[in-house]
matplotlib code that plots the C-alpha trace (Angstrom):
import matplotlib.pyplot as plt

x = [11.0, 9.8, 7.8, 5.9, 6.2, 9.0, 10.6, 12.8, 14.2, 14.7, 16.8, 19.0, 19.5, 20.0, 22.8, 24.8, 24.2, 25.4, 28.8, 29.8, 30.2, 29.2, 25.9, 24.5, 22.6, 20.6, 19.9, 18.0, 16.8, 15.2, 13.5, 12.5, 11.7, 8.7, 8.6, 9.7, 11.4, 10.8, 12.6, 14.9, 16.0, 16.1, 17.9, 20.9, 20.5, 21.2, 23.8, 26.0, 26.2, 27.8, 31.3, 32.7, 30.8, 32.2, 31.4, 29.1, 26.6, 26.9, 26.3, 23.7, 22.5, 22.9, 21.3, 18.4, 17.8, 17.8, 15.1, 12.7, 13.5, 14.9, 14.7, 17.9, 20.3, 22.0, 22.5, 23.7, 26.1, 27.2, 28.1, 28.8, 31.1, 34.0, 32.8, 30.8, 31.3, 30.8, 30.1, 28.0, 26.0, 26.2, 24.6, 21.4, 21.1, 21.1, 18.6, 16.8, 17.1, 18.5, 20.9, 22.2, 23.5, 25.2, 27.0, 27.5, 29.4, 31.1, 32.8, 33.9, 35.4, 36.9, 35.5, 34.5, 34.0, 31.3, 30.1, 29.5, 28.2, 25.6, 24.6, 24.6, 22.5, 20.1, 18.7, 17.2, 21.2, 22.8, 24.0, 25.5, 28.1, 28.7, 29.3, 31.3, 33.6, 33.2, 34.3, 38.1, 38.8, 38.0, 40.4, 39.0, 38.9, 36.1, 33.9, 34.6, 33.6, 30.7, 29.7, 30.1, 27.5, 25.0, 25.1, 24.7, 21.4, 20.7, 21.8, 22.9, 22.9, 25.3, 28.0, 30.0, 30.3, 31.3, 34.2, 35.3, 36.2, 37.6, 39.5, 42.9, 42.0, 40.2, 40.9, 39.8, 39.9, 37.9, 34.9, 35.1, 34.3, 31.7, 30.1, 30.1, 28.0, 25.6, 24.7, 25.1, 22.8, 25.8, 28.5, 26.1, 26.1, 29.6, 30.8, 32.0, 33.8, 35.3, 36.4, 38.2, 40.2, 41.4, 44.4, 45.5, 45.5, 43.8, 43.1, 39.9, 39.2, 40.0, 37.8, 35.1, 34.9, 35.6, 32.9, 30.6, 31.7, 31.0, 27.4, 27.1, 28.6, 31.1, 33.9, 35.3, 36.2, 36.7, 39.8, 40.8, 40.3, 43.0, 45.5, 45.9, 45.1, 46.6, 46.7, 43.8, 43.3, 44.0, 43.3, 39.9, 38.9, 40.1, 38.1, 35.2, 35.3, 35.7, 32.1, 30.7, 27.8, 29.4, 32.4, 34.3, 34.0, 35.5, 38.2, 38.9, 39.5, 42.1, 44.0, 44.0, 45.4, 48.1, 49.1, 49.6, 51.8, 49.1, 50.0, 48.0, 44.9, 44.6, 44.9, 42.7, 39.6, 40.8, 40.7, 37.2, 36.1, 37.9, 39.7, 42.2, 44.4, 44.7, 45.6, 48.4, 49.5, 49.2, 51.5, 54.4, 54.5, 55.0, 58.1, 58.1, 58.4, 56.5, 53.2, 53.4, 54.1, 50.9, 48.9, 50.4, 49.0, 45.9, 45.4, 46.8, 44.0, 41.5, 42.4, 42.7, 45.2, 45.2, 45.6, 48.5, 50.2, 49.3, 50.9, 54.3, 55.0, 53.8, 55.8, 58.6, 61.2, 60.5, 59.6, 62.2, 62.2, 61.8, 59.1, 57.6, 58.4, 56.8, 53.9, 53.6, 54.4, 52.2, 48.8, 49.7, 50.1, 53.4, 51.9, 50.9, 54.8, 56.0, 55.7, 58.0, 60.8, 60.9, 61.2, 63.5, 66.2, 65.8, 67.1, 69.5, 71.2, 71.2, 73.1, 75.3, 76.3, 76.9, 78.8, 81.6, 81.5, 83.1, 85.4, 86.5, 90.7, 91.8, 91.6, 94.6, 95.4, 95.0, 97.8, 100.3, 98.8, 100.0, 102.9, 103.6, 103.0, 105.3, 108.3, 108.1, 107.5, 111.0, 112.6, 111.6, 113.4, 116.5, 115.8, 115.2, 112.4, 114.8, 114.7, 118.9, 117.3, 116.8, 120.6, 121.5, 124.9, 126.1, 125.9, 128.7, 132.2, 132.6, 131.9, 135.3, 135.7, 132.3, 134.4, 131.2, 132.0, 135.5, 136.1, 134.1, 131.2, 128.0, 126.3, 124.0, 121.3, 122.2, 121.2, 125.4, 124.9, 127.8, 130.3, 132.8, 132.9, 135.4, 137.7, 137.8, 141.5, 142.3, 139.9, 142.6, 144.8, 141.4, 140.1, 143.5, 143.2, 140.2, 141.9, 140.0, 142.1, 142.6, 141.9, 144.3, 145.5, 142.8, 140.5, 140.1, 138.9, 142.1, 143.3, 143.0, 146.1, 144.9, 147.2, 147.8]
y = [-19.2, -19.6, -22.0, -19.5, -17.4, -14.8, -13.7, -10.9, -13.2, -15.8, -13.2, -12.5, -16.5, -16.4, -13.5, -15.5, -18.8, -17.3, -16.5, -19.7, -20.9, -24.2, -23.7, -20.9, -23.5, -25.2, -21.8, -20.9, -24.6, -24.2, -21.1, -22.4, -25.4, -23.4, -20.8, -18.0, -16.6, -13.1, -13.2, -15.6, -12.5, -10.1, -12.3, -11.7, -8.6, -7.7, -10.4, -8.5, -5.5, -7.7, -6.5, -10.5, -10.9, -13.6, -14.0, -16.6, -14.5, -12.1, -14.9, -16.4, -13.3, -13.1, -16.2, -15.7, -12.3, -14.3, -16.6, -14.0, -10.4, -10.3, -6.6, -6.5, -8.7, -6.1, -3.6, -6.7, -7.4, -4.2, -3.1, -6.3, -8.3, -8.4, -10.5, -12.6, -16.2, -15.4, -18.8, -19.7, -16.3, -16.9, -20.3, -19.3, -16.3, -18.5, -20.8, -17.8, -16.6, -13.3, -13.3, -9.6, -10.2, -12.8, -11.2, -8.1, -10.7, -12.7, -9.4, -8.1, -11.7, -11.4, -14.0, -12.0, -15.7, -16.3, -13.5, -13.2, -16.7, -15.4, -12.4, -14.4, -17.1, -14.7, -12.0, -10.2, -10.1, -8.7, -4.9, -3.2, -1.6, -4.1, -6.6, -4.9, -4.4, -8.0, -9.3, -7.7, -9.0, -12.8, -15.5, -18.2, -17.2, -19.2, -16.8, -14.4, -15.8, -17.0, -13.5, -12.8, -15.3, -13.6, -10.1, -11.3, -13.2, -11.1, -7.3, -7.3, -3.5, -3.4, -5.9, -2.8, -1.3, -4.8, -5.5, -1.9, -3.5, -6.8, -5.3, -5.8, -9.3, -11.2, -13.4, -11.3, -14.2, -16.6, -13.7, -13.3, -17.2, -17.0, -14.5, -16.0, -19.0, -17.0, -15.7, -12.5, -10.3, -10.8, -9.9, -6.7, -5.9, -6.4, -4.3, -0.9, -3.1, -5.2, -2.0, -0.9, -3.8, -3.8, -2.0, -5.6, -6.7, -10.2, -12.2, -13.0, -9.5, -8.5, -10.9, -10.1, -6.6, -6.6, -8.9, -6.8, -3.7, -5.8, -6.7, -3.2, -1.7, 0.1, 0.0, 3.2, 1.4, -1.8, -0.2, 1.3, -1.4, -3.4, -0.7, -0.4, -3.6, -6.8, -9.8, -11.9, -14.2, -11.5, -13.8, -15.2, -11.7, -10.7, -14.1, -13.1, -9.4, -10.3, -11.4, -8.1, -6.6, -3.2, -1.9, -0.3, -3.5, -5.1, -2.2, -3.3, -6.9, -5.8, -3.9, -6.8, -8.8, -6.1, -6.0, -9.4, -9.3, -10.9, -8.7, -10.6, -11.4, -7.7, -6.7, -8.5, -7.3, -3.7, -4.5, -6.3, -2.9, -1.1, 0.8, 1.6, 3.6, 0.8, -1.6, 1.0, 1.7, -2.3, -2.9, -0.4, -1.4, -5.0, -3.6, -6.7, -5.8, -8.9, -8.0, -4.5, -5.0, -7.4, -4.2, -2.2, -4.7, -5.3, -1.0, -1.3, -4.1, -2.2, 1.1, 2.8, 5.4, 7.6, 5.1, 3.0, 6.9, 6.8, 3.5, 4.2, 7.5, 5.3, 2.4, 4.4, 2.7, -0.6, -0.5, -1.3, 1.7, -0.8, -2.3, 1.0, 1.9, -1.2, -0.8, 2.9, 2.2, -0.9, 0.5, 4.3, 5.7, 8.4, 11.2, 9.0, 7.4, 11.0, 11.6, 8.4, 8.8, 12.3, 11.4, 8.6, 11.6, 13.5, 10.9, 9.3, 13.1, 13.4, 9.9, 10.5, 14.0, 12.6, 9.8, 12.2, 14.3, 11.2, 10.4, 13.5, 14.1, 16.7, 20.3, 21.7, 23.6, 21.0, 19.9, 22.3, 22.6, 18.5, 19.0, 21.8, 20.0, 17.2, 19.2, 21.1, 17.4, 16.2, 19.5, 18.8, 15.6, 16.1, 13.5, 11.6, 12.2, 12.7, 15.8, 16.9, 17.5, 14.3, 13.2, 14.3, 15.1, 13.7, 16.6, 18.0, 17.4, 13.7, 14.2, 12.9, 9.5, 8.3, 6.3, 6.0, 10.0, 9.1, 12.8, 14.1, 14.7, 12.5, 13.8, 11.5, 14.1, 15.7, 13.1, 11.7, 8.0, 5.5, 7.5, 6.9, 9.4, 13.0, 10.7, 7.7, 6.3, 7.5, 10.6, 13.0, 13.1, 12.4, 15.8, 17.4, 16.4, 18.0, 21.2, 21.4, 23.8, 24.2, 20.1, 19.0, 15.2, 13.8, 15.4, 17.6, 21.7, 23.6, 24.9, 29.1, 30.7, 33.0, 35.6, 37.0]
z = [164.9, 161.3, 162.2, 164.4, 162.4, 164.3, 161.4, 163.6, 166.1, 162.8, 161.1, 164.2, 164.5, 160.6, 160.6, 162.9, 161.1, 157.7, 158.8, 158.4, 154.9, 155.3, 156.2, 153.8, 151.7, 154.5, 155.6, 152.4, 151.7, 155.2, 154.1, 150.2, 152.0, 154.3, 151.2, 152.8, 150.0, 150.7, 154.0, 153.0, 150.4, 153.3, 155.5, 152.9, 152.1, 156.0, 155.5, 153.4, 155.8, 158.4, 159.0, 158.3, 155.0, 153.1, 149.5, 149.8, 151.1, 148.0, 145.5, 147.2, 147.5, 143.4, 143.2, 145.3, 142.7, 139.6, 141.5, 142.9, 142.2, 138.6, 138.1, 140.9, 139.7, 136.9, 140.1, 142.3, 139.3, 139.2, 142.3, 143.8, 141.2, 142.3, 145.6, 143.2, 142.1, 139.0, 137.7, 139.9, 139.4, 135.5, 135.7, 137.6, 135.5, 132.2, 134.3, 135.1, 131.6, 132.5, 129.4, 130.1, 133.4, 132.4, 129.6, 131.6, 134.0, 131.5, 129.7, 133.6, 133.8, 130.6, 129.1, 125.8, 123.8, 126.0, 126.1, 122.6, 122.3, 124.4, 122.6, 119.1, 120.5, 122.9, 121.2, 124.3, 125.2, 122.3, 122.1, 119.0, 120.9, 123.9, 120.9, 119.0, 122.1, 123.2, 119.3, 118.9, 122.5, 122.0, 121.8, 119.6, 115.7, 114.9, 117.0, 114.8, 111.6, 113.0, 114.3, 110.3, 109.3, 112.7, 111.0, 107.8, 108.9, 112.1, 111.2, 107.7, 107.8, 110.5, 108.3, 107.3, 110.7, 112.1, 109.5, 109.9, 113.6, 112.4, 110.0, 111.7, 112.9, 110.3, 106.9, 104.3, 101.7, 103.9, 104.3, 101.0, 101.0, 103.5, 101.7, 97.8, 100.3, 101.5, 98.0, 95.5, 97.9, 100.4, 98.0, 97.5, 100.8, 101.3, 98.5, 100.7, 103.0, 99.9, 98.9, 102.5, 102.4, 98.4, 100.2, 101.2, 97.3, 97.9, 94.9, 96.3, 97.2, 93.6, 91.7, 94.2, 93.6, 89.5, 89.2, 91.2, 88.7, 85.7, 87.5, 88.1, 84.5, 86.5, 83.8, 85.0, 88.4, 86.7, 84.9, 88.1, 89.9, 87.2, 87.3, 91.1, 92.2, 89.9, 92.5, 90.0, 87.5, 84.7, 81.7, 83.1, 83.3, 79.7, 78.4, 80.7, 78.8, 75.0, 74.6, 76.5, 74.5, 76.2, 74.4, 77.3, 78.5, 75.3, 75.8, 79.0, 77.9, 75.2, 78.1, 80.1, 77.4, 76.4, 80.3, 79.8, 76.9, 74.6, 72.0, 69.2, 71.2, 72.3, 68.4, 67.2, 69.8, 68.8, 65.1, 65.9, 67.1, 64.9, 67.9, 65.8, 68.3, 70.9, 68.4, 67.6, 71.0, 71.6, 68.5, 69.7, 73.3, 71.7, 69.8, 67.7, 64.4, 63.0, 64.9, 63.5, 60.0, 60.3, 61.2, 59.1, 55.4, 57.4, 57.0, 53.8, 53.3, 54.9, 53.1, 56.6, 55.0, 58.0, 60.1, 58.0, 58.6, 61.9, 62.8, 60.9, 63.0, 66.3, 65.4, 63.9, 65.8, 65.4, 61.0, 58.8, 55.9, 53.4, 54.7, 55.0, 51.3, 49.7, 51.1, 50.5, 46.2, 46.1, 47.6, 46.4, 49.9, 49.2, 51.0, 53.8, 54.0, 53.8, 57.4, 58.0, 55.9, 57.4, 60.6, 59.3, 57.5, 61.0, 62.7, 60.4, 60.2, 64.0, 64.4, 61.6, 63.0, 66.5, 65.2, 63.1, 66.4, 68.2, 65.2, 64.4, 64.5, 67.3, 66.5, 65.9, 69.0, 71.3, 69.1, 70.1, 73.3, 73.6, 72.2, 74.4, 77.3, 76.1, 75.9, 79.2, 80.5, 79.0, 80.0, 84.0, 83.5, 81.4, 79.1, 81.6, 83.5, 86.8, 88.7, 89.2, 93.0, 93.1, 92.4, 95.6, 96.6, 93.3, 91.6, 93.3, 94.9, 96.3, 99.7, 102.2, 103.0, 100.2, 97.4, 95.8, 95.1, 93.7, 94.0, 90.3, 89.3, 87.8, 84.8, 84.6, 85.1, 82.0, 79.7, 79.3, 79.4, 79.8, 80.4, 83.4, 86.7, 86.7, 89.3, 87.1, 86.3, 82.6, 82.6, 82.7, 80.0, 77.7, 79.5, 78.7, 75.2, 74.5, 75.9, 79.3, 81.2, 85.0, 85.5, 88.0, 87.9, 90.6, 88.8, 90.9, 91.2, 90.8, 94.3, 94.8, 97.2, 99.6, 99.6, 102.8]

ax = plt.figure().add_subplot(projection="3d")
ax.plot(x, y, z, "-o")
ax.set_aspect("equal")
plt.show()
């Protein structure tokens, strides 16, 4: 039939010939072969309304596109990809170089890596927002930081806007890496997505973005930068900062140091200065007494009266009066000491009165108020801190048949100590010599008659 030309009655052999998978590709290698390839495309487009359509058809179908009618393939794609081989499909369209069909096939496959591999390396392919998808989603790393090193080559103003999606996902320290290799511009660049990820507190973050602030004579930022952010080589910066022609800059270096507890380094940059108030401040938070009594003769030296005042009300609690007084009489500063040793009396009094607070003997009615107390106490007890409830039947008769009784009575609650029971053998006649009346011999109550 195609030999003759009867296209119809080839395409009604054809349609039943494509059923079988097997013999799709001799189909359409008989009809490249004769360079039909017109018909040969519309022999499979009928193909794929057959009710027993397998998926051959489909990406021959896909193939046959790529070959001959490009502008199709996306729709074909699209409507048709989930009876694609999709591999197959991809290949011819990189043969074809149809690069956005194939990453349109490779993110519906999810196979995001290649995707983006695609769109780094094809230009034609790449999408802002179809790679910015594609990016978070792949598996490998690497692909990542290579897609850094593509927008800083590719679409350097677009860097933010991609970091702003790897945010979550990315080494912050090895961009910042990347990024010192690619060259200052790149640090530039980076700067408002340095700036995101500070948050994170990365040394290399940190040294990044306070050397960009120096660059930029940002020292307002610089300092905040220091103060929120510490995770960096403090004392390279503070080095770095001493020689600064700027003096905030010089400023910021003595901070450093006094954050660092380099007391005398961070001094001696103030006194450089002549910032007399952080060397002040620097020599009180030190608290060593040493280190201020240095600043306080290099005033005196100086003839910074105001100053040598200043310091000994700052440093109050850590000078020595002495100290304080000998330099005052040698240079001739008494009205400058005055504010000391007046703020020295204040507190001296203050202790002193607190002190005979604590030491002071009881008032007098919380005397009596003690004593009081202590005689009520002895009274609840008899003498001997016993309750009479608590003698139980003691207190009265001996109870029949309990010889522990023996018939009298225990006064043992009434502070008597030692001496033997009512009922004890002997008791009596002692009781009748001391003129006890009405004791009868068993030491007993005396017996009333009822009278009748």
């Amino acid at each position: 039939c195609l030999r003759a030309d009867e296209f119809r009655l080839a395409a009604q052999c054809g349609l039943e010939v494509i059923k079988y998978p097997d013999h799709v590709d001799e189909v359409v290698n008989y009809y490249s072969d004769l360079g039909h390839f017109t018909h040969v495309v519309s022999l499979f487009e009928q193909g794929i309304g057959l009710e027993d359509a397998h998926i051959g058809i489909f990406t021959e179908l896909g193939v046959l596109y790529t070959k001959h009618v490009p502008d199709k393939v996306m729709e074909h794609c699209k409507v048709f990809f989930s009876k694609l081989n999709v591999s197959k499909v991809v290949r011819a369209c990189e043969r074809a170089r149809l690069f956005p069909p194939a990453v349109y096939l490779y993110m519906q496959d999810k196979q995001h890596d290649n995707a983006v591999k695609i769109m780094m390396e094809r230009a034609p392919a790449w999408e802002q927002d179809l790679f910015l998808d594609a990016i978070t989603k792949v598996r490998n790393a690497e692909v990542m930081y290579k897609a850094v090193s593509y927008y800083l080559s590719t679409h350097p103003m677009l860097f933010t806007r991609l970091m702003e999606v790897l945010e979550e996902s990315i080494d912050h320290s090895r961009v910042v890496s990347q990024l010192r290799r690619t060259g200052d511009w790149a640090l530039q660049l980076a700067q408002t997505y340095l700036k995101t990820v500070q948050k994170y507190n990365l040394s290399p973050v940190n040294e990044a973005l306070n050397e960009l602030y120096v660059e930029d004579e940002d020292y307002e930022s610089l300092r905040k930068s220091i103060d929120k952010f510490n995770n960096f080589n403090m004392i390279a910066l503070a080095s770095k900062l001493a020689t600064h022609e700027l003096l905030e800059f010089r400023r910021i270096s003595a901070y450093v140091y006094r954050q660092n507890k380099k007391w005398s380094q961070s001094i001696e940059l103030s006194k450089n200065d002549r910032m007399w108030k952080d060397a002040i401040d620097t020599a009180n938070e030190s608290t060593d007494g040493e280190i201020i009594e240095g600043l306080l003769r290099f005033f005196c030296e100086t003839s910074e009266k105001e100053c040598f005042s200043a310091a000994l009300y700052t440093c109050f609690a850590y000078v020595s009066p002495d100290v304080a007084l000998e330099l005052g009489w040698l240079n001739g500063y008494h009205n400058f000491i005055m504010p000391f040793f007046i703020q020295n009396f204040r507190h001296t009094t203050e202790r002193l009165k607190l002190l005979e607070e604590r030491t002071a003997p009881p008032k007098e009615e919380e005397a009596i108020q003690d004593s009081v107390a202590q005689t009520y106490g002895n009274l609840g007890g008899f003498g001997n801190g016993v309750l009479m409830l608590e003698n139980g039947p003691s207190m009265g008769m001996g109870m029949p048949g309990n010889p522990a009784a023996g018939g009298g009575i225990d006064m043992s609650g009434f502070g008597v100590g030692g001496q033997p029971q009512m009922g004890a053998p002997g008791m009596m006649p002692q009781m009748q010599q001391m003129g006890i009346p009405g004791m009868m011999p068993n030491g007993g109550m005396p017996q009333m008659q009822m009278q009748m």
